[in-house]
N, CA, C and O atoms as a DFTB+ gen file, in Angstrom:
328 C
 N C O
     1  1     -78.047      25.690      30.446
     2  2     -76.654      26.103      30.386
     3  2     -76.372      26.705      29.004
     4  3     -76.958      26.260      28.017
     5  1     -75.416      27.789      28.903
     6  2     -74.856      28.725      27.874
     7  2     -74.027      28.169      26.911
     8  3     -72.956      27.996      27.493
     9  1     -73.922      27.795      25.770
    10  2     -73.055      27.492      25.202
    11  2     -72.219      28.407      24.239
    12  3     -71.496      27.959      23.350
    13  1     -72.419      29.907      24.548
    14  2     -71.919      30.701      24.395
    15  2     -70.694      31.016      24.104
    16  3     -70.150      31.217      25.190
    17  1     -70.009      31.163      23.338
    18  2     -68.443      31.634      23.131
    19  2     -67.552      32.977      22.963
    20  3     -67.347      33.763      22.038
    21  1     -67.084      32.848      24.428
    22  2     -66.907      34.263      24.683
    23  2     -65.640      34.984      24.341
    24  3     -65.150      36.093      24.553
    25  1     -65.226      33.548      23.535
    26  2     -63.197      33.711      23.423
    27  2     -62.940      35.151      22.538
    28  3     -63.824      35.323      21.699
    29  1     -61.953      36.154      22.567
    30  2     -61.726      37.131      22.178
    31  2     -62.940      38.478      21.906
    32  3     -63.173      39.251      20.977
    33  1     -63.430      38.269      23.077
    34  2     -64.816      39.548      22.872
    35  2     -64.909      40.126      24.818
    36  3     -64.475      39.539      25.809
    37  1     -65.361      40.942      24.753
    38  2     -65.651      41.567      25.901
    39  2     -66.532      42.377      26.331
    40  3     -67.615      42.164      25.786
    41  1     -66.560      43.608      27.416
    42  2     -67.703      44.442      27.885
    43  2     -66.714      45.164      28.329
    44  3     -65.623      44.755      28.729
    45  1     -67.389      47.079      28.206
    46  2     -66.956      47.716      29.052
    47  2     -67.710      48.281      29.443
    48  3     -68.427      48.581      28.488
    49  1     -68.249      48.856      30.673
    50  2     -69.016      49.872      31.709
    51  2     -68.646      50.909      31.876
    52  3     -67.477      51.233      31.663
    53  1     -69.560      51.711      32.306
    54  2     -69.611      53.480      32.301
    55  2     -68.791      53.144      33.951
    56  3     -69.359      52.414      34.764
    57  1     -67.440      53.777      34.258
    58  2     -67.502      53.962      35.501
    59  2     -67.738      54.568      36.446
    60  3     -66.709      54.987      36.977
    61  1     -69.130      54.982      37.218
    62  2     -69.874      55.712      38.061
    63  2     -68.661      55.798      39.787
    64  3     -68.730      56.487      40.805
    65  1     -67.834      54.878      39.384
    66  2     -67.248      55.362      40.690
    67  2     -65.959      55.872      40.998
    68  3     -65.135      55.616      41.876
    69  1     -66.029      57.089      39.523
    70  2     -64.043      57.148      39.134
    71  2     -63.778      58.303      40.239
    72  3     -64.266      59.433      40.225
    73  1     -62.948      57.793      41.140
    74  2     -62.509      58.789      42.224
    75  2     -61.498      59.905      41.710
    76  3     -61.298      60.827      42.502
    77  1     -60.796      59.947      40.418
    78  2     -60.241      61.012      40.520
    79  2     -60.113      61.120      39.304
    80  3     -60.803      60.395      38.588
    81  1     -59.095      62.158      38.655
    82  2     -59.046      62.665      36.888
    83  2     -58.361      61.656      36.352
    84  3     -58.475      61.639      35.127
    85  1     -57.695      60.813      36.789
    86  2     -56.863      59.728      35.631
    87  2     -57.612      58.558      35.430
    88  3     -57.599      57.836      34.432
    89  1     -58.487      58.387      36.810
    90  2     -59.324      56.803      36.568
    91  2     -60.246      56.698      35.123
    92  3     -60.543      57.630      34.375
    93  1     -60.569      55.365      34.999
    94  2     -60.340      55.306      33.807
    95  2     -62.370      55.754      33.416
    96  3     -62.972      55.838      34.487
    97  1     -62.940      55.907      32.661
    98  2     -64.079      56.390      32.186
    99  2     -64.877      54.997      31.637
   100  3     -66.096      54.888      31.766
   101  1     -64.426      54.429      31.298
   102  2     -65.330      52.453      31.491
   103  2     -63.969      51.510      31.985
   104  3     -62.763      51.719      31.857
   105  1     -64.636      50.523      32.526
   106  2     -63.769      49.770      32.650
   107  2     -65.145      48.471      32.752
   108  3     -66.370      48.452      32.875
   109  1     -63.527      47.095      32.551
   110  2     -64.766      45.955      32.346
   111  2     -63.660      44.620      31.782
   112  3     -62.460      44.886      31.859
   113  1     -63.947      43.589      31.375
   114  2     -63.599      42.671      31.195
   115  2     -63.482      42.119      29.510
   116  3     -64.400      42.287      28.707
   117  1     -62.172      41.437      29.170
   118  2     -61.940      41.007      27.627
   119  2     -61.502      39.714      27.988
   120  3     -60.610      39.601      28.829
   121  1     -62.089      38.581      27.381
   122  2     -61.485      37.534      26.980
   123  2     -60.358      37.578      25.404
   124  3     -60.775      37.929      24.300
   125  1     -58.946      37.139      25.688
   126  2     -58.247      37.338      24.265
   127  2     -57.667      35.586      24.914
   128  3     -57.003      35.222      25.884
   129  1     -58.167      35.072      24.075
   130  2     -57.525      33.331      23.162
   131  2     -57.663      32.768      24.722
   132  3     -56.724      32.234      25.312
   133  1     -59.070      32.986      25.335
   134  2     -59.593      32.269      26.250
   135  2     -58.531      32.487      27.803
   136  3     -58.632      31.699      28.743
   137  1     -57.942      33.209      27.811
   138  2     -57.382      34.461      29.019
   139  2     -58.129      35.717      29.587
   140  3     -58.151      36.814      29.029
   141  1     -58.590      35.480      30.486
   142  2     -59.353      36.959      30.956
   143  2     -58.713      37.697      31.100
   144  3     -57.584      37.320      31.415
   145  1     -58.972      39.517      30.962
   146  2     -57.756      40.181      31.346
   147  2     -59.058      41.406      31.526
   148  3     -60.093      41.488      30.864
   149  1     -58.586      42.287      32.656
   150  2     -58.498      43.686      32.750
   151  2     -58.998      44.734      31.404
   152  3     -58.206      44.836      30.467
   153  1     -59.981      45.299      31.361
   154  2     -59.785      46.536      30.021
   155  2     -60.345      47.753      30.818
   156  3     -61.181      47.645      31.716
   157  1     -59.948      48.595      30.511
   158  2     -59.963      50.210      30.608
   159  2     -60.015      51.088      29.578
   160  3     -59.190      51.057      28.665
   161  1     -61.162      52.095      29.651
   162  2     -60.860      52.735      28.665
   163  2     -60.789      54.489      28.718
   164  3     -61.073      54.682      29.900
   165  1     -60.637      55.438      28.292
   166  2     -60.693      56.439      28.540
   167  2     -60.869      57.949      27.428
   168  3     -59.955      58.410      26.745
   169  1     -62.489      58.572      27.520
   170  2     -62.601      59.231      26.589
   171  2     -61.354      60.786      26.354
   172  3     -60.979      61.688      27.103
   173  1     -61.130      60.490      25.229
   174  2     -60.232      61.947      24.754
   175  2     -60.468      62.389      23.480
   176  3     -60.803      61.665      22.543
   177  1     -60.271      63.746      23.433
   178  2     -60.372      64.634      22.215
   179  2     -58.949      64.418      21.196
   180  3     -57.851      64.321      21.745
   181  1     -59.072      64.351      19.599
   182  2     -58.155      64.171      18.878
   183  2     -58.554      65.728      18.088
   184  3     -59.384      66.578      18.408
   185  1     -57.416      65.664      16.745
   186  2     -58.025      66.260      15.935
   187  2     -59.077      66.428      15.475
   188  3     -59.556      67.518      15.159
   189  1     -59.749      65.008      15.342
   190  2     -61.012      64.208      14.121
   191  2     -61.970      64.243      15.445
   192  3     -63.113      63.891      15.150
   193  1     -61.819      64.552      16.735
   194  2     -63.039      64.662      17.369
   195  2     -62.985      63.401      18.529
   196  3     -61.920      62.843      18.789
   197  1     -63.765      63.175      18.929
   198  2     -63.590      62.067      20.219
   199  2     -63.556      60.866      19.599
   200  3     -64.112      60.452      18.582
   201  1     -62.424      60.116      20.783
   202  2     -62.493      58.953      20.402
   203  2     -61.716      57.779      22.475
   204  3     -61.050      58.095      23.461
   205  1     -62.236      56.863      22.107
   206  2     -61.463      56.329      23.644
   207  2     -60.200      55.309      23.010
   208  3     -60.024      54.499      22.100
   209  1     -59.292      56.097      24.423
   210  2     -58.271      54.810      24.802
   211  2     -58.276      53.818      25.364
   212  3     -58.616      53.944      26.540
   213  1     -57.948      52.426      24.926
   214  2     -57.775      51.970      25.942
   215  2     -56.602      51.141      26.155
   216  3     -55.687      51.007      25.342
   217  1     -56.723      50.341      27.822
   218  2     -55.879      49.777      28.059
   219  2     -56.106      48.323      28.264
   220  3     -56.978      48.075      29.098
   221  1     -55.457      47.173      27.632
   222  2     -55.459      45.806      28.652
   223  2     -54.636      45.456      29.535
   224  3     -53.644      46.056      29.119
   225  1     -54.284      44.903      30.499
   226  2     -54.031      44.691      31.631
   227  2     -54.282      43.418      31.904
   228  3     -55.124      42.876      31.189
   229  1     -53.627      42.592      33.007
   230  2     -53.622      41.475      33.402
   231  2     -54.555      41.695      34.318
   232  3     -54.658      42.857      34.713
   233  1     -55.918      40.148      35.173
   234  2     -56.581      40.677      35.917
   235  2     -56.334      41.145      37.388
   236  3     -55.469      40.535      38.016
   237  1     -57.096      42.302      38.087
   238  2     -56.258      42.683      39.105
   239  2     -56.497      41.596      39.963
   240  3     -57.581      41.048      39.765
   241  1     -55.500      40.920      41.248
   242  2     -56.113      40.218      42.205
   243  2     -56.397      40.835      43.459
   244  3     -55.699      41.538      44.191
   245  1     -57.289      40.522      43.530
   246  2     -58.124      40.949      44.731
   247  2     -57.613      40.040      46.237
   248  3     -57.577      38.824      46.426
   249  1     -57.289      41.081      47.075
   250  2     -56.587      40.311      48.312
   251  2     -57.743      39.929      49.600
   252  3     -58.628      40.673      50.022
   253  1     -57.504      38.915      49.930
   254  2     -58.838      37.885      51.028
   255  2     -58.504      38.775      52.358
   256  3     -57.513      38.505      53.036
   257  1     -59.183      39.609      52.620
   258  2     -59.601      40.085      54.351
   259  2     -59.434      39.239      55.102
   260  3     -58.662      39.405      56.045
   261  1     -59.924      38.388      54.965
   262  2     -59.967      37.672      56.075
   263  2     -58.747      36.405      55.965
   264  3     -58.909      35.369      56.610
   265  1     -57.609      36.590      55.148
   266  2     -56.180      35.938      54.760
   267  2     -56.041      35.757      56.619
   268  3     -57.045      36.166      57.202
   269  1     -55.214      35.347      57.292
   270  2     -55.001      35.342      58.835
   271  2     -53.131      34.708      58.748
   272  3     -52.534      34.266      59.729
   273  1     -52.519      34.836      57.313
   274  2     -51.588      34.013      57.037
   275  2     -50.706      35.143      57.433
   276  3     -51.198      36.271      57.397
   277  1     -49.198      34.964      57.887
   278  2     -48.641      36.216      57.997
   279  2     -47.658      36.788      57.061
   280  3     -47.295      36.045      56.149
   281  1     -47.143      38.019      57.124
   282  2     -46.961      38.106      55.824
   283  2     -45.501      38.409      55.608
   284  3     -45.074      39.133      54.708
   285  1     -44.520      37.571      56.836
   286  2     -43.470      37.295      56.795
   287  2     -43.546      35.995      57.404
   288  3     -44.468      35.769      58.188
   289  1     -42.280      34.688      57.015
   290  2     -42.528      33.512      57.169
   291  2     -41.033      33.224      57.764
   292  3     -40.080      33.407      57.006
   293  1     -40.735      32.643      59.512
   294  2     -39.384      32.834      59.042
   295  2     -39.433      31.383      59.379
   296  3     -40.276      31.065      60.218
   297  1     -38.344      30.026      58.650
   298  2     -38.445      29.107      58.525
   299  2     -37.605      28.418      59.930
   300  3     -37.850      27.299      60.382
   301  1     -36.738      29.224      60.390
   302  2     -36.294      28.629      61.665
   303  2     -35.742      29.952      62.434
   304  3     -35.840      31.121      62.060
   305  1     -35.021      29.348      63.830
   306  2     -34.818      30.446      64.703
   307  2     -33.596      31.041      64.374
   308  3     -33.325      32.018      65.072
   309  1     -32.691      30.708      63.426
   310  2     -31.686      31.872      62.963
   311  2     -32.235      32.848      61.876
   312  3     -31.620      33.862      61.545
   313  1     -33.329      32.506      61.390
   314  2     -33.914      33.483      60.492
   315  2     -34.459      34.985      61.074
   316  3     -34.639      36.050      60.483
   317  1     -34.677      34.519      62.770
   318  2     -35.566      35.926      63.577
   319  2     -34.692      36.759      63.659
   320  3     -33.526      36.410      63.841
   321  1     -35.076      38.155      63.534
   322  2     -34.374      39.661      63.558
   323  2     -34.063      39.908      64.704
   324  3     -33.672      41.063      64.875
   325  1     -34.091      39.005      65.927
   326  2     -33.702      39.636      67.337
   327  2     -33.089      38.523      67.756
   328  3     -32.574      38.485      68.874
């Protein structure tokens, strides 16, 4: 086992699967004060020559396929629309 400490450091990746001109050019993961979050980054030209932006972000959640819950709840029969 790792005893590694990953608090305020991260990774970003080349993104090979950016579907269009705004997606972001790496994206990847930051731990800040032991919170995971979202990072993005994106290469651009300045005066002084290239440099990347980026962004943090909260992490995205990913929604369960196979959820079967519905996605209106009505709690009794005066609540139904008909």
């Amino acid at each position: 086992m790792s005893n590694y400490d990953n608090t305020n450091s991260g990774v970003l990746f080349k993104n090979d699967k950016k579907g269009n001109q705004k997606a972001p050019d790496y994206k990847g993961k930051v731990n800040i004060e032991g919170k995971e979050k979202d990072i993005a980054g994106w290469i651009r030209e300045g005066k002084s020559g290239k440099f990347i932006s980026i962004k943090i972000s909260e992490m995205m959640k990913k929604d369960n396929v196979f959820d079967n819950k519905p996605k209106t709840v009505f709690d009794n029969k005066t609540d139904l629309p008909f």
